[in-house]
Backbone as CSV, one residue per row, in Angstrom:
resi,resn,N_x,N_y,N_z,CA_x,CA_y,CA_z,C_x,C_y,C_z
1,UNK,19.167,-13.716,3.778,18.181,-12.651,3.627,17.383,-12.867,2.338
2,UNK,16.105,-12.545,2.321,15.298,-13.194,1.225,15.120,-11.719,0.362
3,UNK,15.128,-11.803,-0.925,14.848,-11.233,-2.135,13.767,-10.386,-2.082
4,UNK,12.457,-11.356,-1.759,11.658,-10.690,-2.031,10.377,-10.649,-0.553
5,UNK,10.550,-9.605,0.469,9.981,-10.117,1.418,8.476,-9.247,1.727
6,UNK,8.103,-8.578,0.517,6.859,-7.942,0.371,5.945,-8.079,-1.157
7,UNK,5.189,-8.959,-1.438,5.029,-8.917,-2.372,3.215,-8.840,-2.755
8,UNK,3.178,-7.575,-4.108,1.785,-7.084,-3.906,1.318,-7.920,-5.120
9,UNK,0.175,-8.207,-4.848,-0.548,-8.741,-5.746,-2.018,-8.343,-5.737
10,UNK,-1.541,-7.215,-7.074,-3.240,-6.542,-7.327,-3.841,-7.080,-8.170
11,UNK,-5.178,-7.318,-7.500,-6.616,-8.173,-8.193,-7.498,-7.631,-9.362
12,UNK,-8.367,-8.273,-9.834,-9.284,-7.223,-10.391,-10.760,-7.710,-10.320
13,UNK,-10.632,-8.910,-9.320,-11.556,-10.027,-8.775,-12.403,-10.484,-9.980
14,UNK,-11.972,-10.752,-11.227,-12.251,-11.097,-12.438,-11.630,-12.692,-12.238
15,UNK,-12.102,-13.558,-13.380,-11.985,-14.771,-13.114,-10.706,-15.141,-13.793
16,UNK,-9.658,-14.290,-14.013,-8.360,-14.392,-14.318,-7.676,-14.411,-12.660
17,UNK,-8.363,-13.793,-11.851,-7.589,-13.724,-10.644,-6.896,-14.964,-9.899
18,UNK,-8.004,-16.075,-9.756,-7.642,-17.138,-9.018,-6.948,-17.911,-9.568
19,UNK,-6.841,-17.764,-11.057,-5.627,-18.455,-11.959,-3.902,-18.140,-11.433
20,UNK,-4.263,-16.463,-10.688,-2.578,-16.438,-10.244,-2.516,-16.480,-9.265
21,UNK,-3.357,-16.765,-8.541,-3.260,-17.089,-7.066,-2.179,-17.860,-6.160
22,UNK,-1.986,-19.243,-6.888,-1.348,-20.097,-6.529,0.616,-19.454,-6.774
23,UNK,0.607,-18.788,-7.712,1.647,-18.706,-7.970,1.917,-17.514,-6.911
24,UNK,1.143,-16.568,-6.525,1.525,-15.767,-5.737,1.813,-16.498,-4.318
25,UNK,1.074,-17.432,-4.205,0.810,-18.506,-2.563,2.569,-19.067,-3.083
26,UNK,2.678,-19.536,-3.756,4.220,-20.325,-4.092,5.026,-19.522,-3.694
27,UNK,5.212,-18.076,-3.969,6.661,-17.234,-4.010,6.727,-16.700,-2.670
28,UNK,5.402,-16.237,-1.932,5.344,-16.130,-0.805,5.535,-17.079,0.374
29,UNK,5.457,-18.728,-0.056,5.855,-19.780,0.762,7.620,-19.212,1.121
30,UNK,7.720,-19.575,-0.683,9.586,-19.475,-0.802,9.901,-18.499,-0.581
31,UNK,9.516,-17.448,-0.374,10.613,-16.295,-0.064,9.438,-15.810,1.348
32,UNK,9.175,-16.445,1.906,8.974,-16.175,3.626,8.283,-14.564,3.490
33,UNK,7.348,-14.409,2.468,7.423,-13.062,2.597,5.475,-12.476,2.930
34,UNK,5.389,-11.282,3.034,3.871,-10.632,2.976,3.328,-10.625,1.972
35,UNK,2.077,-10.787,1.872,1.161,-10.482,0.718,0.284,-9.338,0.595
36,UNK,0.592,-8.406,-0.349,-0.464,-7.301,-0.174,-1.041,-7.586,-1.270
37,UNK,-2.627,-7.574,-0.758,-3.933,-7.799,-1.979,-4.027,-6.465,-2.369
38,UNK,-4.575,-5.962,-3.637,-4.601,-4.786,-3.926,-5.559,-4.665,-5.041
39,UNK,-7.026,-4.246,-4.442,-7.913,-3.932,-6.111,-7.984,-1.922,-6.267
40,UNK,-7.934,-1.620,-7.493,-8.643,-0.256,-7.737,-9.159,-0.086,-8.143
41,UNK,-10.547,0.548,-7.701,-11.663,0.839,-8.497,-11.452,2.044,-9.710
42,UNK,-11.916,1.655,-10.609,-11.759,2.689,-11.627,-12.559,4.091,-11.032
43,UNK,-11.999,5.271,-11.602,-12.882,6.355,-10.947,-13.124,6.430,-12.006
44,UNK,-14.641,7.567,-11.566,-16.109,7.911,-12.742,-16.357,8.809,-12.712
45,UNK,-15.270,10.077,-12.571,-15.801,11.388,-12.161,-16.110,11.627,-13.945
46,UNK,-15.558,11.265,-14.653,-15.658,11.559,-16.273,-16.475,11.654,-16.649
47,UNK,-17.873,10.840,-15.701,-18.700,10.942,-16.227,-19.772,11.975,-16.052
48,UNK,-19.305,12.950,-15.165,-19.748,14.333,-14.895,-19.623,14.902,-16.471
49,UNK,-19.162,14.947,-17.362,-19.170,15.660,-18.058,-20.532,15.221,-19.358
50,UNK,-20.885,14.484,-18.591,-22.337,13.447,-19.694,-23.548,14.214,-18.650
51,UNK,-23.591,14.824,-17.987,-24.263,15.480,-16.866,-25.012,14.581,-15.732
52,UNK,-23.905,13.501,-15.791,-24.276,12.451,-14.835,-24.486,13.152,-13.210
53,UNK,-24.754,13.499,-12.334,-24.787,14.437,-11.201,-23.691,13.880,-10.551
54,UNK,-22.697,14.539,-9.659,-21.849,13.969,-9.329,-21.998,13.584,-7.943
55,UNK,-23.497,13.691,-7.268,-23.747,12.764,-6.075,-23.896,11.356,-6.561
56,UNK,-24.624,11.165,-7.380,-25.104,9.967,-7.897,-23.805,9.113,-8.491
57,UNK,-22.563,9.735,-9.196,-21.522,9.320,-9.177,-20.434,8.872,-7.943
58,UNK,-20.495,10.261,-7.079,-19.938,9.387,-5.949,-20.782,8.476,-4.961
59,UNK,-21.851,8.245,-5.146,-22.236,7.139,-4.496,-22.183,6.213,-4.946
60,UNK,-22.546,5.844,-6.298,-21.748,4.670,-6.724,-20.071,4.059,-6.727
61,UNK,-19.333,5.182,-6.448,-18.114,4.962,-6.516,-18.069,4.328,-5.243
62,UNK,-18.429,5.161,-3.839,-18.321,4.515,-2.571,-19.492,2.856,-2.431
63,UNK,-20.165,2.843,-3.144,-20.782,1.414,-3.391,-19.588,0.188,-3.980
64,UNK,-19.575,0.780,-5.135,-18.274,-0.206,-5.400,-16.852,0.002,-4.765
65,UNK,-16.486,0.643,-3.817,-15.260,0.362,-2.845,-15.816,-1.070,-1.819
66,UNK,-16.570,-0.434,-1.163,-17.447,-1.156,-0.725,-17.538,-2.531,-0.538
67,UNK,-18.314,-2.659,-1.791,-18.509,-4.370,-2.442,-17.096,-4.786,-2.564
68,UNK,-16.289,-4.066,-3.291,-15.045,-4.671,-3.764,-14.615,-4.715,-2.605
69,UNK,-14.615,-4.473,-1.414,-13.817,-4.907,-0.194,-14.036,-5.828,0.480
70,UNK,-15.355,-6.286,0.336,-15.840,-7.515,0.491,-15.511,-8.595,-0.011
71,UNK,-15.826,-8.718,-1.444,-14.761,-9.367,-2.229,-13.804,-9.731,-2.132
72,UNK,-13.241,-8.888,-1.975,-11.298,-8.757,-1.968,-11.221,-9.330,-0.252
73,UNK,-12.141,-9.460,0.740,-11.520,-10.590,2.273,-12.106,-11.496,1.670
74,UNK,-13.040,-12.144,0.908,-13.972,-13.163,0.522,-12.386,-14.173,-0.249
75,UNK,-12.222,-13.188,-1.345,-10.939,-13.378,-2.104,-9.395,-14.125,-1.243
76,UNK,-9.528,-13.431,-0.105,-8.096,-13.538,0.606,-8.414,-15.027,1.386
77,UNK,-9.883,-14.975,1.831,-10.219,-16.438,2.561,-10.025,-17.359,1.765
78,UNK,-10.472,-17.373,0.620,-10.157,-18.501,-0.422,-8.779,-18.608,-0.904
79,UNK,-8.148,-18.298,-0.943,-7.097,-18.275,-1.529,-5.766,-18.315,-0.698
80,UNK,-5.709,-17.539,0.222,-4.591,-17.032,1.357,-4.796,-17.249,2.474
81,UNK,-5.376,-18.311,2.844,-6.053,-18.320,4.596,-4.886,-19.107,5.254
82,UNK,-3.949,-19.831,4.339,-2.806,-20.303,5.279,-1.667,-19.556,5.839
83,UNK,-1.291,-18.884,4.245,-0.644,-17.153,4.981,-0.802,-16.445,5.950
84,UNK,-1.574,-17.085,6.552,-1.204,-15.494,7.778,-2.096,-14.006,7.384
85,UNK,-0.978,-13.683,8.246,-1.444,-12.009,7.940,-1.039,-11.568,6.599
86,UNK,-2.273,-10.841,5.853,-2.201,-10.841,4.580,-3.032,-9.551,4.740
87,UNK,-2.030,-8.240,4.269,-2.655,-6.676,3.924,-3.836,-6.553,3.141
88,UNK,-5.096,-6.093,2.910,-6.077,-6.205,2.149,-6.239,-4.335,1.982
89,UNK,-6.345,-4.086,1.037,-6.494,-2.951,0.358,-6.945,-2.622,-0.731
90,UNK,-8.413,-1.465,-0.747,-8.752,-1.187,-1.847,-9.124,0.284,-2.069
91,UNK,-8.701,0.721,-2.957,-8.435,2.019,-3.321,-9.341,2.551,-5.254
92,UNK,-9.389,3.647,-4.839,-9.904,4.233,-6.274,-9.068,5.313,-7.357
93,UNK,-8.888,4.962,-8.467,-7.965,5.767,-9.023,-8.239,5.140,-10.336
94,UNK,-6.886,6.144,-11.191,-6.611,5.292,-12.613,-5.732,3.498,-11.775
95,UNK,-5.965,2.766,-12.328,-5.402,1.198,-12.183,-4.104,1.544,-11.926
96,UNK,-3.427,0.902,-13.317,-1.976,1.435,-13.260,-1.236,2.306,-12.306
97,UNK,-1.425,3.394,-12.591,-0.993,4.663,-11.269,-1.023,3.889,-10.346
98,UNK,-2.247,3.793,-9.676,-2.231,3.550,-8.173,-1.491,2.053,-7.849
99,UNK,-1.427,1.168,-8.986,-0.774,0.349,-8.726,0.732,0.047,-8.042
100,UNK,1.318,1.347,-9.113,2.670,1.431,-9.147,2.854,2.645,-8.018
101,UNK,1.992,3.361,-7.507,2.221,4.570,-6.287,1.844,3.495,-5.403
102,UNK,1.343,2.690,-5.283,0.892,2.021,-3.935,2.214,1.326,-3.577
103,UNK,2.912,0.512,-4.661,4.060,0.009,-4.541,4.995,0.789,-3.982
104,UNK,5.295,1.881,-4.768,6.758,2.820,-3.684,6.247,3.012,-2.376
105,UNK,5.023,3.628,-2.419,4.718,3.420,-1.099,4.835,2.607,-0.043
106,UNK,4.379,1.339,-0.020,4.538,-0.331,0.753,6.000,-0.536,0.460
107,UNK,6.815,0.226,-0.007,8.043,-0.719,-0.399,8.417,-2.101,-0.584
108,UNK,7.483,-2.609,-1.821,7.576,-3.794,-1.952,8.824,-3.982,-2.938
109,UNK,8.538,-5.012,-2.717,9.592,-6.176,-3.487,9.503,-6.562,-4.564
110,UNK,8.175,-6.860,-4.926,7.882,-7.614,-6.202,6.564,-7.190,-6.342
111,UNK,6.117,-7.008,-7.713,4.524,-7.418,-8.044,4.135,-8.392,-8.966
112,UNK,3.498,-9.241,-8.556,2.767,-10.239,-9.306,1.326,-10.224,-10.133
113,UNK,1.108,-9.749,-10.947,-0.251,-9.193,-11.545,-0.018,-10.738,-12.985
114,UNK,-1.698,-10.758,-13.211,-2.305,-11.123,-14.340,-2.348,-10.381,-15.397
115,UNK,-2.476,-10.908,-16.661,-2.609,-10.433,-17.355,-4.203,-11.031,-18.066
116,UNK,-5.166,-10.103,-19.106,-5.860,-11.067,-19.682,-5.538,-11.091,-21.074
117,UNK,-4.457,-11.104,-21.557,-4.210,-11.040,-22.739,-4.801,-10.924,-23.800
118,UNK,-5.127,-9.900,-23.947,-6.024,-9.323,-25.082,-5.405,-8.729,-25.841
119,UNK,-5.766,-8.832,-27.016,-5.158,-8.501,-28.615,-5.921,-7.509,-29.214
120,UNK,-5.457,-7.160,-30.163,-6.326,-5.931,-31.262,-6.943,-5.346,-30.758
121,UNK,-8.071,-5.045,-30.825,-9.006,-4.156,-30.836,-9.412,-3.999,-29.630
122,UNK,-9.571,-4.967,-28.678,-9.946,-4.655,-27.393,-8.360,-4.240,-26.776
123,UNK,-7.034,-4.873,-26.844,-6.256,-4.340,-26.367,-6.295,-2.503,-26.800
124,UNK,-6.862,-2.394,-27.999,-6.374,-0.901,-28.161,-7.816,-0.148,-27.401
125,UNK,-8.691,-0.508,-27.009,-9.875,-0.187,-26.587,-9.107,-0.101,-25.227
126,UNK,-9.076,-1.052,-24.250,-9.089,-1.472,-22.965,-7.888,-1.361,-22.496
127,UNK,-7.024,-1.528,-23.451,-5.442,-0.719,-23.179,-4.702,-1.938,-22.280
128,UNK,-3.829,-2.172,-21.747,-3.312,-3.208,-20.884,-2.638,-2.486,-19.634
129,UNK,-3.060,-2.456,-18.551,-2.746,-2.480,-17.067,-1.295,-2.568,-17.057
130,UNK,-1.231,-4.468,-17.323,-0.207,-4.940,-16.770,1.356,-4.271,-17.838
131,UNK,0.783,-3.822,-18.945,1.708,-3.208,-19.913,2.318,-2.449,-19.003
132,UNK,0.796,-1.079,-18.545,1.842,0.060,-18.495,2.551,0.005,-16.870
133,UNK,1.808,-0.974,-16.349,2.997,-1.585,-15.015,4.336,-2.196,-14.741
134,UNK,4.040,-2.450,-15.810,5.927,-3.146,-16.061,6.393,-1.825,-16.799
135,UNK,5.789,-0.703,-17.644,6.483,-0.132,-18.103,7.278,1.282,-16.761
136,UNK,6.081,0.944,-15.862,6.513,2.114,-14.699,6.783,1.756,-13.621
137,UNK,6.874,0.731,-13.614,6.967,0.076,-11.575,7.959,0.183,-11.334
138,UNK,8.845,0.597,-10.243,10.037,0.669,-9.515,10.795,-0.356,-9.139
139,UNK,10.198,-1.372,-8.927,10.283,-3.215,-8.692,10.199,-3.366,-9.712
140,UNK,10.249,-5.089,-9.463,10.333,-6.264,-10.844,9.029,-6.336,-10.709
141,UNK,8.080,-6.595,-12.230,6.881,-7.603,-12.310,7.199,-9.070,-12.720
142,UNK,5.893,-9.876,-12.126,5.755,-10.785,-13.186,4.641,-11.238,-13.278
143,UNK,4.783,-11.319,-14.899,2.986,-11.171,-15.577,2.733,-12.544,-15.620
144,UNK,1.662,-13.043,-15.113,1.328,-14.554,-15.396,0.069,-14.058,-15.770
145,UNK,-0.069,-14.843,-17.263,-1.667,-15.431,-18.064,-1.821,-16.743,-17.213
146,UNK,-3.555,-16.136,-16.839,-3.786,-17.372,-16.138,-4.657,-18.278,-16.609
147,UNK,-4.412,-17.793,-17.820,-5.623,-19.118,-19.141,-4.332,-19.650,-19.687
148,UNK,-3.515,-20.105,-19.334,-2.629,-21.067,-19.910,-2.597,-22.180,-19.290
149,UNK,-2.391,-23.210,-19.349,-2.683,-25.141,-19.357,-1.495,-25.031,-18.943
150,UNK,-0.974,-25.829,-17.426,-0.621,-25.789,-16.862,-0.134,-27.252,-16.441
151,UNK,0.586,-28.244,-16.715,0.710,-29.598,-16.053,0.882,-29.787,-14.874
């Protein structure tokens, strides 16, 4: 019986993505298992309070689900087309959260996320995802930097 036979791997279709690609294609060879793609769009209701109108906000929000879903099969063709059937899902929320609610949900196994390793000032600006995912996920992570040199 295999370990890990659901494993999510949320995107952010940033050019850190295709760096973990392979490693997600590897664990899913070896452990015979599913791949769930997973991007979240950041929500912008916040910005109602700048008196942004909040039609004009949710239409951009449903624009970028949208696009990003496009993306994200564009994403799965390149990357996952030998896999099989491969879950594609994209959702809007805080990141994190929905990361780790999407997980109990799917009852996965594992998550495999990037990191972009950012330091100082932008880490304290931009905060880290993959931090507060390992700090809350119900499963195991594992964080692969995908700007590391690789033999």
């Amino acid at each position: 019986m295999s370990m890990f036979k659901k494993i999510l791997f949320p995107v952010d279709l940033s050019e850190a993505s295709p760096g973990v690609a392979p490693v997600v294609r590897t664990m899913a060879e070896k452990f015979n298992a599913r791949v769930y793609l997973l991007f979240v769009a950041r929500v912008l209701h916040h910005y109602a309070a700048m008196y942004v109108p909040d039609p004009s906000i949710s239409r951009f929000e449903s624009e970028v689900l949208e696009g990003a879903e496009k993306r994200l099969y564009e994403f799965k063709e390149a990357h996952f087309k030998e896999l099989g059937e491969i879950k594609v899902e994209v959702l809007l929320g805080e990141v994190a959260e929905e990361i780790v609610r999407y997980a109990a949900d799917e009852k996965v196994d594992l998550i495999i996320m990037g990191t972009h390793g950012r330091k100082g000032l932008d880490k304290i600006v931009f905060g880290s995802v993959a931090d507060r995912v390992v700090k809350t996920s119900p499963v195991p992570v594992m964080v692969i930097n995908p700007f590391t040199h690789r033999e």
